[in-house]
N, C-alpha and C positions, 0 to 999 in steps of 0.2 A: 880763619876769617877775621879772626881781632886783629893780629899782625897787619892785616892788610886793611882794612880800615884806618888803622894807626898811622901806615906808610901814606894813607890817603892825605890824612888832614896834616901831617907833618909837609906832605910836596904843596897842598894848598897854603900852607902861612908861607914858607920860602919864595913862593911863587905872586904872592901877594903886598910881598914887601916890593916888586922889581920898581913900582915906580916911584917908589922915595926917594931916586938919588937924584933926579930929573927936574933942577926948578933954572926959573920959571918955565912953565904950561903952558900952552892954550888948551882950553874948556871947549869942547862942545859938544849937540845931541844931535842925534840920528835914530832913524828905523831902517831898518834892515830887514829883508827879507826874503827865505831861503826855500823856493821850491823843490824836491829832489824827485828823482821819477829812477825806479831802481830793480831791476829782472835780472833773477838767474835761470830763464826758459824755462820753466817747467820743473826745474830743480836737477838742471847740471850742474858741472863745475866751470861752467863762462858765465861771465857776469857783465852788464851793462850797466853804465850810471849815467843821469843828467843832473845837473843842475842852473836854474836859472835865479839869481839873485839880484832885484835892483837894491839900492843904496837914496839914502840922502844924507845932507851934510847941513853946516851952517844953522844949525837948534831947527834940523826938521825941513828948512826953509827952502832949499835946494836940492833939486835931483842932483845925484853926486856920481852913481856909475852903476854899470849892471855887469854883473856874470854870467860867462857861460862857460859850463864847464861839461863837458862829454869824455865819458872815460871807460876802456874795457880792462876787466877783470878774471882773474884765474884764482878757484882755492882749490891752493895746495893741497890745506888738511880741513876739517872740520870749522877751526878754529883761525887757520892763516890764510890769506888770500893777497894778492897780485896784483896790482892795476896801473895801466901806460894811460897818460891821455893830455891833453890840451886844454888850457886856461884861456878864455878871452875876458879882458877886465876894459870892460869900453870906460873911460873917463870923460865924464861929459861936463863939457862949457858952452854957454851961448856963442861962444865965438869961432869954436872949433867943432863943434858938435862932438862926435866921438874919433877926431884925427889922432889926435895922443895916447889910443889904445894900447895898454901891453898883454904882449902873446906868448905864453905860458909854455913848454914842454914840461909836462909832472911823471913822474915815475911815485911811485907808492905801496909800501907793505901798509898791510891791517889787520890788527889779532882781535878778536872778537872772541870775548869768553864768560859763560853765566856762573859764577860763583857759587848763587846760591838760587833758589827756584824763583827769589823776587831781585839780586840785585845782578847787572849787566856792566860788563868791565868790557871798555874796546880802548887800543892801543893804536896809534896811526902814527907812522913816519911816512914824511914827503919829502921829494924833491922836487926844487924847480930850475927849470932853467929860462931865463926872463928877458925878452930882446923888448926894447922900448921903442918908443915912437920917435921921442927926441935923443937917442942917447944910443952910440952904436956899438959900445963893448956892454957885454951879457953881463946880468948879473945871478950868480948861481947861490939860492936860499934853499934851506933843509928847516922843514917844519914837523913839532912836535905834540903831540895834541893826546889827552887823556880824557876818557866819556865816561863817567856812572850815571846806570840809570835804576831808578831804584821802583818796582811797579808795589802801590799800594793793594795789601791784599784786598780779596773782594769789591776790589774794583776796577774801573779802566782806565785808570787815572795812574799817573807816574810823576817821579822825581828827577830832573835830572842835571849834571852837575857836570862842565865842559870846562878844560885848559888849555892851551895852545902858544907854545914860543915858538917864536922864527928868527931864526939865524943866519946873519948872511956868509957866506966863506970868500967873499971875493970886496973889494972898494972900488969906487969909481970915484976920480979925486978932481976929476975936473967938469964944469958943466950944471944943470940942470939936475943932475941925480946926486951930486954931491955932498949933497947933507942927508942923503936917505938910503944909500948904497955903499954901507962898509962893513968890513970883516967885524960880526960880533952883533948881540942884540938887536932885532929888527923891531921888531915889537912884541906883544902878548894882549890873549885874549881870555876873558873869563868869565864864565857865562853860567847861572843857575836859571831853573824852569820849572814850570808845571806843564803837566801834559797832559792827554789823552786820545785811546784809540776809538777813536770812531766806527774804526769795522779792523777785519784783520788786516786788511790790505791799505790802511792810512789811518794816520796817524800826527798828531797837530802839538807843538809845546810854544810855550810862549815864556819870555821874559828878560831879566837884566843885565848884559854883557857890558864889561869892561874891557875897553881896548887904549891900551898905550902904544905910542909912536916912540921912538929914538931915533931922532931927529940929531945929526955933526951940524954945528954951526949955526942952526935956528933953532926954536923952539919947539921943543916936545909936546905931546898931542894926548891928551886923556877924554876919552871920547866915550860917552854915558848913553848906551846905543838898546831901543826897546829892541828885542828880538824875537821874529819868529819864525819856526820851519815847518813845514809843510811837506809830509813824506808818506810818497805811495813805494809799496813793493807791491809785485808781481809776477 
C-alpha cells in the first residue's frame, strides 16, 4: 500500500510540472459540469453509460459547449471492463450555433480496483477517433486518466483526486486545426474533490480542475475550471 501511494504522488509532481514549458498563456475560468447516468442491468456483465456535460468559457461568461457522450460496456473480469461508444462535443457561438460540432468514435479499457476497504484506484485508457466540422482528415487521440477515491471513515463523504493526458498520434498541418492537432501532447487535466453519497445509487463531488491546452503556433491555454459531477448508478 506505501509503494503505491509513493508511485501516486511521485506521477502527480511529474504530471504537474507539464505546463511550465508553455509561456506565454492565456488565462481563463469556467464551470463545468458532468452528469453521468450509468447501469449494469441488474448486475450483468453489459454495461451502459451516459454522459451529458455543458461547459463555459471566457471567466464564466460564455456558454462554450456541451457533451454527450453514450457508451456500451462489457466486464471482462471483476476488475476490467470494455466499452465502444460515441462523443458529440457541440461547440457553440452566436453565429454558428452548434455547426462546428466534433463527432467522437471512442473505444475504451477501464480497471477499476479497491485497494483497501476506504481507498478506490480506476485506471482508464481511451481512444478517439475525431472527424471535425471544418477539417476533413481525422484526428486520432489516446487518452490517459488515473482516479483515487478515498471514502472518509464513518462517513459519506469522500476524497477524490483525478489526472488525465491526451495525446495526439496523428498532425493536421494545414487549416483551422493546425495549431491544436499534432503528434504529441494535447493537453491534461487535474482535478481534486470533495464528495458525497447521497444514497447508494448517487453521488455528487465538487471542485478544482486544472486543464492545460498545447496549442502549435498560438498560445497555450491554462484554464482554472470549478467542477462538478453528478453520478447515478443503477
Amino acid at each position: 500500500m506505501l509503494n503505491k501511494l509513493k508511485s501516486f504522488f511521485l506521477l502527480a509532481g511529474v504530471l504537474s510540472t507539464l505546463p511550465t514549458y508553455a509561456e506565454p498563456a492565456k488565462n481563463d475560468s469556467s464551470i463545468w459540469i458532468s452528469n453521468t447516468y450509468q447501469t449494469d442491468f441488474g448486475g450483468s456483465r453489459y454495461l451502459a453509460f451516459l454522459e451529458l456535460a455543458p461547459r463555459t468559457k471566457n471567466d464564466n461568461s460564455d456558454f462554450s459547449q456541451i457533451i454527450v457522450r453514450p457508451l456500451l460496456g462489457y466486464k471482462l473480469t471483476k476488475q476490467l471492463q470494455l466499452w465502444a461508444g460515441y462523443t458529440w462535443q457541440g461547440e457553440y457561438n452566436d453565429k454558428t450555433d452548434f455547426e462546428q460540432a466534433t463527432n467522437d468514435i471512442m473505444e475504451q479499457l477501464q480497471w477499476i480496483d479497491d485497494w483497501t476497504s476506504q481507498l478506490n484506484f480506476q485506471y482508464r485508457f481511451r481512444l478517439e477517433q475525431r472527424f471535425f466540422a471544418d477539417e476533413g482528415d481525422v484526428g486520432h487521440r489516446m487518452r490517459h486518466r488515473v482516479r483515487f477515491m478515498y471514502s472518509i471513515p464513518e462517513t459519506k463523504a469522500y476524497l477524490i483526486a483525478i489526472d488525465e493526458l491526451f495525446v495526439y498520434f496523428n498532425s493536421i498541418d494545414q487549416g483551422p486545426r493546425s495549431h491544436s492537432v499534432q503528434t504529441g501532447i494535447n493537453q491534461n487535466r487535474s482535478y481534486i474533490g470533495v464528495g458525497y453519497k447521497l444514497m447508494p445509487q448517487l453521488n455528487v463531488d465538487t471542485g478544482y480542475q486544472f486543464q492545460y491546452v498545447n496549442n502549435y503556433g498560438a498560445a497555450d491555454l491554462y484554464n482554472h475550471i470549478w467542477m462538478t459531477n453528478i453520478n447515478v448508478n443503477f
